[in-house]
C-alpha positions as CSV (number, residue, x, y, z in Angstrom):
1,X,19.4,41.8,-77.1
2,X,20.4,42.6,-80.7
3,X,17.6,45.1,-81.7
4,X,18.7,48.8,-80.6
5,X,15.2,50.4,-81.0
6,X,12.3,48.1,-79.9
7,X,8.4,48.9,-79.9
8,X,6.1,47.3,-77.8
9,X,2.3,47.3,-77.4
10,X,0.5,46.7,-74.8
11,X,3.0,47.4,-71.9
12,X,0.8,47.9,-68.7
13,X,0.9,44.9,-67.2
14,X,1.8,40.7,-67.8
15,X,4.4,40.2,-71.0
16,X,3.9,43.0,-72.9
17,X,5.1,45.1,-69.3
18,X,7.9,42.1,-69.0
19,X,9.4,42.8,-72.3
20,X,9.4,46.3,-71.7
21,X,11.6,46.2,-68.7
22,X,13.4,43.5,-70.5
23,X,14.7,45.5,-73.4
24,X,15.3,48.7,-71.3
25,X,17.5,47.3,-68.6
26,X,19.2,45.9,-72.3
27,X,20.1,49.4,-72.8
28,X,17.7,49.2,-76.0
29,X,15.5,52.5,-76.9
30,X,11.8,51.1,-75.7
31,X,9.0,52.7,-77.3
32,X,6.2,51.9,-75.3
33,X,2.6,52.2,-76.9
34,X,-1.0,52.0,-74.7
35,X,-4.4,52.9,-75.0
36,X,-4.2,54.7,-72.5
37,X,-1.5,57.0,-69.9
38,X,0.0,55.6,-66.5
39,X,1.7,58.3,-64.4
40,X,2.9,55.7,-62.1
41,X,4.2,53.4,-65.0
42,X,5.9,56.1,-66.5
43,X,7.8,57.4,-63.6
44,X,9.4,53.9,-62.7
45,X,10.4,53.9,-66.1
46,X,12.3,57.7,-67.1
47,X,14.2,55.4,-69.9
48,X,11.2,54.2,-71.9
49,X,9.2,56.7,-74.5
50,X,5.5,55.9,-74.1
51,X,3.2,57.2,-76.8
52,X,-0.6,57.4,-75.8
53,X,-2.8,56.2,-78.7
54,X,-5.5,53.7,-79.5
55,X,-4.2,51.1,-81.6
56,X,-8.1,50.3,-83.4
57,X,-7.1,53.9,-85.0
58,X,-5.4,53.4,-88.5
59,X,-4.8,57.0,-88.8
60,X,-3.3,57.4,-85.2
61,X,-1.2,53.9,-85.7
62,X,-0.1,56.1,-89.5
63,X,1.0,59.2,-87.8
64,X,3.0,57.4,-85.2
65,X,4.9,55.1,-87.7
66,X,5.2,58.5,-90.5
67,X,6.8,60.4,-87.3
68,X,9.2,58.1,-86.3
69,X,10.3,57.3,-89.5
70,X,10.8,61.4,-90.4
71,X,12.7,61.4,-87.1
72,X,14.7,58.6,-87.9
73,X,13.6,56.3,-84.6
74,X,12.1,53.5,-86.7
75,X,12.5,50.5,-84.5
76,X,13.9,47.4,-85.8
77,X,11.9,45.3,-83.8
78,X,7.6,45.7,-83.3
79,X,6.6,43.4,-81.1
80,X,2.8,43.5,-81.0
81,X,1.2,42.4,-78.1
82,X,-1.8,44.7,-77.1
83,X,-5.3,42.9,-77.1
84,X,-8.4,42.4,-74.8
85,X,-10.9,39.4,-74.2
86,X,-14.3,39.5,-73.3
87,X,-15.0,36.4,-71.0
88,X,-18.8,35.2,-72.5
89,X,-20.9,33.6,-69.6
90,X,-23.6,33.3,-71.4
91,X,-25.2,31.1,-74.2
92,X,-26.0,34.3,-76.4
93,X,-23.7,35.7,-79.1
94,X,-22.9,38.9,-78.5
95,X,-22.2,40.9,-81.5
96,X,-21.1,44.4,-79.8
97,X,-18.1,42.3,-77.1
98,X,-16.8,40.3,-80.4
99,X,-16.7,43.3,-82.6
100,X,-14.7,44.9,-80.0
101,X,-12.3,42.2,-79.2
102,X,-11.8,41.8,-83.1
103,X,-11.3,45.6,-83.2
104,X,-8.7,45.7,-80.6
105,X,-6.9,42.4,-81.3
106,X,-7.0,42.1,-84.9
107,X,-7.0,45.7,-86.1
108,X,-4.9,47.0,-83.5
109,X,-2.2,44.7,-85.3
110,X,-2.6,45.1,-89.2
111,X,-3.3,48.8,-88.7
112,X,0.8,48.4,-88.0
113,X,0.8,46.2,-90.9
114,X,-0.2,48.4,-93.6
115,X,2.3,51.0,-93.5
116,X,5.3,49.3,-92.2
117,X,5.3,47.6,-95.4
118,X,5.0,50.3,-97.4
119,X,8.5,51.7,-96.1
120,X,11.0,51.8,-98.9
121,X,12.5,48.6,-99.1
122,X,16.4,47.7,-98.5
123,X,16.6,50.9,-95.4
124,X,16.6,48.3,-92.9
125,X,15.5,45.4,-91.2
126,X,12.5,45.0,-90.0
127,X,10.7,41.7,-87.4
128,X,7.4,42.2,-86.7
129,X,6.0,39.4,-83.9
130,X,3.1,39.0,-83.2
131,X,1.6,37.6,-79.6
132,X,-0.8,34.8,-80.7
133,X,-1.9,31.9,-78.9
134,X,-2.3,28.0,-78.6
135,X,-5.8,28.4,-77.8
136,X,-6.8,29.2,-81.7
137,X,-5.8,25.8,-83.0
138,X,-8.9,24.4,-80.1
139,X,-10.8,27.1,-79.6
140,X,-12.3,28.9,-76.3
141,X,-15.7,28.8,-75.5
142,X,-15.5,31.9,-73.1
143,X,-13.9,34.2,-75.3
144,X,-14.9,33.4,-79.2
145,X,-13.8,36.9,-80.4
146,X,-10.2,36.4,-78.9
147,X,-9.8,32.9,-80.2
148,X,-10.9,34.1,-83.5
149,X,-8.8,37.0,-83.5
150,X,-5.5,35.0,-82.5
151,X,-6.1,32.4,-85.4
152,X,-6.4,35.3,-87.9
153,X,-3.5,36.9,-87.2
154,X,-1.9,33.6,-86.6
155,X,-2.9,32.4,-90.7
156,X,-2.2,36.3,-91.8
157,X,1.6,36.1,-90.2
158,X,2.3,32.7,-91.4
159,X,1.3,33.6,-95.2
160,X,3.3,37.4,-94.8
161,X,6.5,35.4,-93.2
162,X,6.2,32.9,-96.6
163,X,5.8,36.3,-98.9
164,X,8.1,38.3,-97.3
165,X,10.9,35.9,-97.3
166,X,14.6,36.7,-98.1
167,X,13.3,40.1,-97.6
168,X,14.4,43.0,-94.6
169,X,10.6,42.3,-93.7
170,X,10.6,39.4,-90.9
171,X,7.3,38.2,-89.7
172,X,6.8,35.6,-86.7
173,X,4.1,34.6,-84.5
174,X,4.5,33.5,-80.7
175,X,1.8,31.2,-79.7
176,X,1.8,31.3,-76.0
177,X,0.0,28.4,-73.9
178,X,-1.1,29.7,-70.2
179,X,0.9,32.7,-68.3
180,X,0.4,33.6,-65.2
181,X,-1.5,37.3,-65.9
182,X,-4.5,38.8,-65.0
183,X,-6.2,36.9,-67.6
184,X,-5.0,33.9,-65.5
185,X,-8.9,32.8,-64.5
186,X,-11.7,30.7,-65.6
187,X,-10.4,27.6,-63.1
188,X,-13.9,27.4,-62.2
189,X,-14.9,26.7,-65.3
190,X,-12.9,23.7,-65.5
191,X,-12.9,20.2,-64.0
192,X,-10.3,20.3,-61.3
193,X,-7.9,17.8,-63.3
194,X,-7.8,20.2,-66.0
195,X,-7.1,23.3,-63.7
196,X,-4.0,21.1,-62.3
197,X,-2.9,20.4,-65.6
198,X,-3.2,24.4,-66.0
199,X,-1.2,25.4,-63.2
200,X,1.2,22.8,-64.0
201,X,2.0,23.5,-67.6
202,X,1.9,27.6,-66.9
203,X,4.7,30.1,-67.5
204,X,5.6,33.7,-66.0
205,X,5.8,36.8,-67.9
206,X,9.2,37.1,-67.3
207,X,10.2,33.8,-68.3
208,X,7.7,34.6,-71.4
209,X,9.4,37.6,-71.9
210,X,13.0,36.2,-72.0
211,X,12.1,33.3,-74.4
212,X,10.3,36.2,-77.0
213,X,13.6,38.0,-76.8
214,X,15.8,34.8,-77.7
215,X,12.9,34.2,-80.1
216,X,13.8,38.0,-81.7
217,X,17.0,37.3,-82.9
218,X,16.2,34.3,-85.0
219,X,14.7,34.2,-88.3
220,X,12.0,31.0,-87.4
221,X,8.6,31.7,-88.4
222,X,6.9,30.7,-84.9
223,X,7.4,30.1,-81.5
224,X,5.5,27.8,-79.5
225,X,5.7,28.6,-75.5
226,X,5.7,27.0,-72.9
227,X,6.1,23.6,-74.9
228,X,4.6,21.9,-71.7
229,X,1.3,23.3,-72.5
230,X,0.3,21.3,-75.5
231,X,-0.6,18.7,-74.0
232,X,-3.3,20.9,-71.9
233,X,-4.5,22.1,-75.6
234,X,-4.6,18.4,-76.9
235,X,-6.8,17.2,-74.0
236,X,-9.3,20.1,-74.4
237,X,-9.4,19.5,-77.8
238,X,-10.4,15.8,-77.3
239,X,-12.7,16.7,-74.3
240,X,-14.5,19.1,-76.7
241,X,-14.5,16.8,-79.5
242,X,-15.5,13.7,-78.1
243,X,-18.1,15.2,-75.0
244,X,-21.1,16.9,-76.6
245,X,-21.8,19.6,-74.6
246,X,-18.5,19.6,-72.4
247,X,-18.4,23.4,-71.7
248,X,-22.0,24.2,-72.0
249,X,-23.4,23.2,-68.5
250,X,-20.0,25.2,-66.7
251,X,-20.8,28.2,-68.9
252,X,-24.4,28.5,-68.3
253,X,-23.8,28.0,-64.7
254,X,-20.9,30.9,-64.4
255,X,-23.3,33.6,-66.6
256,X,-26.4,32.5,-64.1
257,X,-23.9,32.9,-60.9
258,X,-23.0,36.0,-62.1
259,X,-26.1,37.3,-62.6
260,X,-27.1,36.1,-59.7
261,X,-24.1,38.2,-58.1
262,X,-25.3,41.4,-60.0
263,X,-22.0,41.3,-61.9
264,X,-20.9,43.2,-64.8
265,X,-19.6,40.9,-67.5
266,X,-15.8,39.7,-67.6
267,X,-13.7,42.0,-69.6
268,X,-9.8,41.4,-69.3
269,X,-6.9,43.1,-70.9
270,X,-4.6,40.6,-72.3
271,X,-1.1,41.7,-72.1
272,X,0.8,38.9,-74.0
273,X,-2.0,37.7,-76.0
274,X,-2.4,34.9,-72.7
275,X,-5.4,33.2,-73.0
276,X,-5.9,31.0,-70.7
Protein backbone atom coordinates (compact mmCIF):
# COMPACT_ATOMS: atom_id res chain seq x y z
CA UNK A 1 0.00 0.00 0.00
CA UNK A 2 1.78 3.19 -1.18
CA UNK A 3 -0.50 5.89 0.54
CA UNK A 4 0.75 6.57 4.28
CA UNK A 5 -2.41 8.50 5.42
CA UNK A 6 -5.74 7.05 4.04
CA UNK A 7 -9.41 8.36 4.70
CA UNK A 8 -12.26 6.28 4.34
CA UNK A 9 -15.96 6.80 4.48
CA UNK A 10 -18.36 4.67 5.27
CA UNK A 11 -16.42 2.04 7.36
CA UNK A 12 -19.09 0.10 9.38
CA UNK A 13 -19.66 -2.66 7.55
CA UNK A 14 -19.10 -4.36 3.59
CA UNK A 15 -15.96 -2.52 1.53
CA UNK A 16 -15.83 0.59 3.05
CA UNK A 17 -15.08 -1.72 6.70
CA UNK A 18 -12.76 -4.05 4.25
CA UNK A 19 -10.60 -1.25 3.19
CA UNK A 20 -10.33 -0.12 6.52
CA UNK A 21 -8.75 -3.20 7.94
CA UNK A 22 -6.96 -3.38 4.76
CA UNK A 23 -4.87 -0.26 5.05
CA UNK A 24 -4.44 -0.62 8.81
CA UNK A 25 -2.98 -4.07 8.94
CA UNK A 26 -0.69 -1.95 5.94
CA UNK A 27 0.63 -0.03 8.63
CA UNK A 28 -1.06 3.12 6.95
CA UNK A 29 -2.64 5.98 9.28
CA UNK A 30 -6.69 5.11 8.67
CA UNK A 31 -8.92 7.89 9.27
CA UNK A 32 -12.08 6.44 9.53
CA UNK A 33 -15.30 8.68 9.00
CA UNK A 34 -19.25 7.52 9.92
CA UNK A 35 -22.35 9.02 10.50
CA UNK A 36 -22.48 7.69 13.33
CA UNK A 37 -20.14 6.06 16.61
CA UNK A 38 -19.49 2.21 17.16
CA UNK A 39 -17.92 1.36 20.53
CA UNK A 40 -17.50 -2.16 19.46
CA UNK A 41 -15.87 -1.07 16.01
CA UNK A 42 -13.67 1.07 17.59
CA UNK A 43 -12.21 -1.12 20.18
CA UNK A 44 -11.27 -3.97 17.65
CA UNK A 45 -9.60 -1.29 15.88
CA UNK A 46 -7.14 0.90 18.68
CA UNK A 47 -4.97 1.77 15.35
CA UNK A 48 -7.70 3.51 13.25
CA UNK A 49 -8.87 7.37 14.14
CA UNK A 50 -12.58 7.48 13.62
CA UNK A 51 -14.21 10.90 13.40
CA UNK A 52 -18.05 11.01 14.00
CA UNK A 53 -19.80 13.36 11.55
CA UNK A 54 -22.46 13.48 8.96
CA UNK A 55 -21.11 13.65 5.65
CA UNK A 56 -24.60 15.72 4.08
CA UNK A 57 -22.95 18.60 6.40
CA UNK A 58 -20.68 20.92 4.19
CA UNK A 59 -19.61 22.75 7.17
CA UNK A 60 -18.84 19.58 9.33
CA UNK A 61 -17.05 17.79 6.04
CA UNK A 62 -15.03 21.80 6.09
CA UNK A 63 -13.95 21.64 9.59
CA UNK A 64 -12.68 18.13 9.34
CA UNK A 65 -10.59 18.68 6.11
CA UNK A 66 -9.38 22.70 7.69
CA UNK A 67 -8.29 20.58 10.93
CA UNK A 68 -6.38 18.01 9.42
CA UNK A 69 -4.72 20.09 7.19
CA UNK A 70 -3.67 22.75 10.30
CA UNK A 71 -2.38 19.53 11.94
CA UNK A 72 -0.59 18.40 9.09
CA UNK A 73 -2.60 14.72 8.70
CA UNK A 74 -4.00 15.47 5.25
CA UNK A 75 -4.31 12.09 3.74
CA UNK A 76 -3.06 11.29 0.44
CA UNK A 77 -5.59 9.07 -0.41
CA UNK A 78 -9.85 9.80 0.24
CA UNK A 79 -11.49 7.04 -0.70
CA UNK A 80 -15.24 7.86 -0.53
CA UNK A 81 -17.48 5.27 -0.05
CA UNK A 82 -20.32 6.21 2.37
CA UNK A 83 -23.91 6.13 0.80
CA UNK A 84 -27.47 4.62 1.47
CA UNK A 85 -30.37 3.19 -0.76
CA UNK A 86 -33.88 3.28 -0.28
CA UNK A 87 -35.28 0.00 -1.81
CA UNK A 88 -38.87 1.49 -3.63
CA UNK A 89 -41.60 -1.27 -3.57
CA UNK A 90 -43.99 0.67 -4.73
CA UNK A 91 -45.19 2.34 -7.99
CA UNK A 92 -45.18 6.02 -6.34
CA UNK A 93 -42.24 8.36 -6.49
CA UNK A 94 -41.30 9.34 -3.39
CA UNK A 95 -39.78 12.59 -3.16
CA UNK A 96 -38.70 12.66 0.67
CA UNK A 97 -36.50 8.69 0.31
CA UNK A 98 -34.75 10.23 -3.15
CA UNK A 99 -33.96 13.49 -1.56
CA UNK A 100 -32.35 11.66 1.09
CA UNK A 101 -30.43 9.08 -0.85
CA UNK A 102 -29.18 12.11 -3.13
CA UNK A 103 -28.25 13.97 0.10
CA UNK A 104 -26.30 11.23 1.48
CA UNK A 105 -24.71 9.72 -1.72
CA UNK A 106 -24.16 12.64 -3.78
CA UNK A 107 -23.58 15.43 -1.22
CA UNK A 108 -21.91 13.41 1.15
CA UNK A 109 -19.09 13.15 -1.73
CA UNK A 110 -18.72 16.80 -3.32
CA UNK A 111 -19.06 18.36 0.17
CA UNK A 112 -15.27 16.64 0.16
CA UNK A 113 -15.00 17.96 -3.20
CA UNK A 114 -15.12 21.54 -2.65
CA UNK A 115 -12.39 22.21 -0.32
CA UNK A 116 -9.92 19.61 -1.18
CA UNK A 117 -9.54 21.47 -4.20
CA UNK A 118 -9.11 24.53 -2.84
CA UNK A 119 -5.79 23.37 -0.99
CA UNK A 120 -2.85 25.19 -2.31
CA UNK A 121 -1.63 23.41 -5.20
CA UNK A 122 1.91 21.62 -5.68
CA UNK A 123 1.83 20.52 -1.32
CA UNK A 124 1.11 17.13 -2.35
CA UNK A 125 -0.67 14.51 -3.99
CA UNK A 126 -3.90 13.97 -3.76
CA UNK A 127 -6.46 10.57 -5.31
CA UNK A 128 -9.73 10.99 -4.57
CA UNK A 129 -11.97 7.54 -5.56
CA UNK A 130 -14.96 7.44 -5.56
CA UNK A 131 -17.35 4.11 -4.96
CA UNK A 132 -19.74 4.21 -8.00
CA UNK A 133 -21.55 1.46 -9.60
CA UNK A 134 -22.34 -0.59 -12.83
CA UNK A 135 -25.93 -0.26 -12.06
CA UNK A 136 -26.00 3.63 -13.38
CA UNK A 137 -25.13 2.80 -16.96
CA UNK A 138 -28.85 0.44 -16.76
CA UNK A 139 -30.52 1.73 -14.11
CA UNK A 140 -32.43 0.21 -10.92
CA UNK A 141 -35.93 0.19 -10.66
CA UNK A 142 -35.85 -0.32 -6.74
CA UNK A 143 -33.60 2.29 -5.91
CA UNK A 144 -33.92 5.38 -8.48
CA UNK A 145 -32.27 7.85 -6.09
CA UNK A 146 -29.08 5.53 -5.77
CA UNK A 147 -28.86 4.90 -9.37
CA UNK A 148 -29.17 8.46 -9.98
CA UNK A 149 -26.74 9.45 -7.48
CA UNK A 150 -23.96 6.82 -8.75
CA UNK A 151 -24.28 8.19 -12.47
CA UNK A 152 -23.71 11.78 -11.20
CA UNK A 153 -20.86 11.33 -9.40
CA UNK A 154 -19.79 8.81 -11.94
CA UNK A 155 -20.12 11.96 -15.06
CA UNK A 156 -18.73 14.61 -12.19
CA UNK A 157 -15.41 12.28 -11.64
CA UNK A 158 -14.83 11.48 -15.11
CA UNK A 159 -15.01 15.42 -16.23
CA UNK A 160 -12.64 16.45 -12.72
CA UNK A 161 -10.14 13.34 -13.68
CA UNK A 162 -10.06 15.10 -17.48
CA UNK A 163 -9.62 18.81 -15.71
CA UNK A 164 -7.46 17.90 -13.22
CA UNK A 165 -4.96 16.11 -15.32
CA UNK A 166 -1.13 16.35 -14.98
CA UNK A 167 -2.08 17.90 -11.77
CA UNK A 168 -1.33 16.49 -7.81
CA UNK A 169 -5.24 16.24 -7.91
CA UNK A 170 -6.08 12.49 -9.06
CA UNK A 171 -9.72 11.62 -9.48
CA UNK A 172 -11.05 7.95 -10.24
CA UNK A 173 -14.20 6.18 -9.98
CA UNK A 174 -14.74 2.34 -9.07
CA UNK A 175 -17.74 1.03 -10.61
CA UNK A 176 -18.50 -2.06 -8.62
CA UNK A 177 -20.99 -4.86 -10.09
CA UNK A 178 -22.63 -7.11 -7.19
CA UNK A 179 -20.76 -7.69 -3.61
CA UNK A 180 -21.78 -9.69 -1.26
CA UNK A 181 -23.05 -6.99 1.56
CA UNK A 182 -26.01 -6.25 3.36
CA UNK A 183 -27.39 -4.64 0.35
CA UNK A 184 -26.94 -8.08 -1.18
CA UNK A 185 -31.07 -8.64 -1.65
CA UNK A 186 -33.80 -8.13 -4.00
CA UNK A 187 -33.31 -11.99 -5.42
CA UNK A 188 -36.96 -12.07 -5.18
CA UNK A 189 -37.39 -9.53 -7.34
CA UNK A 190 -35.69 -11.28 -10.03
CA UNK A 191 -36.37 -14.31 -12.34
CA UNK A 192 -34.35 -17.13 -10.82
CA UNK A 193 -31.92 -17.20 -14.02
CA UNK A 194 -31.06 -13.78 -13.27
CA UNK A 195 -30.48 -14.34 -9.44
CA UNK A 196 -27.97 -17.24 -10.64
CA UNK A 197 -26.35 -15.07 -12.94
CA UNK A 198 -26.14 -12.72 -9.63
CA UNK A 199 -24.57 -15.08 -7.33
CA UNK A 200 -22.40 -16.18 -10.07
CA UNK A 201 -20.86 -13.03 -11.21
CA UNK A 202 -20.65 -11.61 -7.30
CA UNK A 203 -17.51 -10.43 -5.43
CA UNK A 204 -16.55 -10.23 -1.59
CA UNK A 205 -15.57 -7.12 0.20
CA UNK A 206 -12.39 -8.22 0.77
CA UNK A 207 -11.57 -9.21 -2.61
CA UNK A 208 -13.30 -5.71 -3.48
CA UNK A 209 -11.19 -4.15 -1.13
CA UNK A 210 -7.85 -5.57 -2.36
CA UNK A 211 -8.59 -4.79 -6.09
CA UNK A 212 -9.51 -0.79 -4.88
CA UNK A 213 -6.12 -0.77 -3.22
CA UNK A 214 -4.17 -2.12 -6.43
CA UNK A 215 -6.55 0.31 -8.13
CA UNK A 216 -5.01 3.31 -5.64
CA UNK A 217 -1.72 3.28 -6.88
CA UNK A 218 -2.36 3.75 -10.56
CA UNK A 219 -3.26 6.84 -12.20
CA UNK A 220 -6.41 5.13 -14.62
CA UNK A 221 -9.45 7.04 -14.47
CA UNK A 222 -11.88 4.00 -13.58
CA UNK A 223 -12.06 0.72 -12.42
CA UNK A 224 -14.60 -1.67 -13.45
CA UNK A 225 -15.10 -4.71 -10.70
CA UNK A 226 -15.80 -7.60 -10.79
CA UNK A 227 -15.41 -7.66 -14.75
CA UNK A 228 -17.65 -10.89 -14.65
CA UNK A 229 -20.61 -8.81 -13.80
CA UNK A 230 -21.14 -7.04 -17.12
CA UNK A 231 -22.65 -9.41 -18.59
CA UNK A 232 -25.39 -9.45 -15.64
CA UNK A 233 -25.76 -5.44 -16.46
CA UNK A 234 -26.02 -6.16 -20.29
CA UNK A 235 -28.80 -8.74 -19.87
CA UNK A 236 -30.83 -6.38 -17.64
CA UNK A 237 -30.40 -3.83 -19.84
CA UNK A 238 -31.82 -5.80 -22.82
CA UNK A 239 -34.59 -7.38 -20.50
CA UNK A 240 -35.62 -3.77 -19.64
CA UNK A 241 -35.25 -2.52 -23.02
CA UNK A 242 -36.89 -4.96 -25.03
CA UNK A 243 -39.86 -6.27 -22.17
CA UNK A 244 -42.31 -3.50 -21.52
CA UNK A 245 -43.09 -3.66 -18.13
CA UNK A 246 -40.24 -6.31 -17.05
CA UNK A 247 -39.90 -5.03 -13.41
CA UNK A 248 -43.31 -3.57 -12.82
CA UNK A 249 -45.47 -6.70 -11.98
CA UNK A 250 -42.27 -7.99 -9.41
CA UNK A 251 -42.26 -4.49 -7.90
CA UNK A 252 -45.84 -4.03 -7.35
CA UNK A 253 -46.05 -7.41 -5.96
CA UNK A 254 -42.95 -6.97 -3.30
CA UNK A 255 -44.52 -3.25 -2.06
CA UNK A 256 -48.21 -5.20 -1.80
CA UNK A 257 -46.31 -8.32 0.18
CA UNK A 258 -44.85 -5.92 2.30
CA UNK A 259 -47.65 -4.17 3.14
CA UNK A 260 -49.36 -6.98 3.54
CA UNK A 261 -46.51 -8.03 6.20
CA UNK A 262 -46.92 -4.60 8.02
CA UNK A 263 -43.40 -3.77 6.95
CA UNK A 264 -41.54 -0.63 7.20
CA UNK A 265 -39.96 0.23 3.81
CA UNK A 266 -36.37 -1.09 2.77
CA UNK A 267 -33.66 1.28 3.77
CA UNK A 268 -30.02 -0.21 3.39
CA UNK A 269 -26.72 1.35 4.12
CA UNK A 270 -24.46 0.80 1.20
CA UNK A 271 -21.01 0.36 2.25
CA UNK A 272 -19.03 0.15 -1.03
CA UNK A 273 -21.49 1.90 -3.09
CA UNK A 274 -22.88 -2.19 -3.88
CA UNK A 275 -25.94 -2.09 -5.51
CA UNK A 276 -27.05 -4.97 -6.24
Amino acid sequence: MDAKRVLVTGTTSGVGRALMELYARSGASVIAVNRRSDPGLEARHPSVRFECLDVRSSAAVDRLVRRLEESAELPELFILNAGINQVDNDESFDLASYRSVIETNLYGVLNFIEPLTRLVPGEAARHLIVISSMVNYVGNPYGLGYTTSKRALTTCFDVWSRMYSGTDLVFQRVMLGPVRTAIYTMEDRLPPWMVWLKRVCSASSEGTARAVAGFALTRRKALFYPWRAVPLYLALWLCQALIPGFFRGRKTLAGKARRARGAAPEVHAVKGGATR
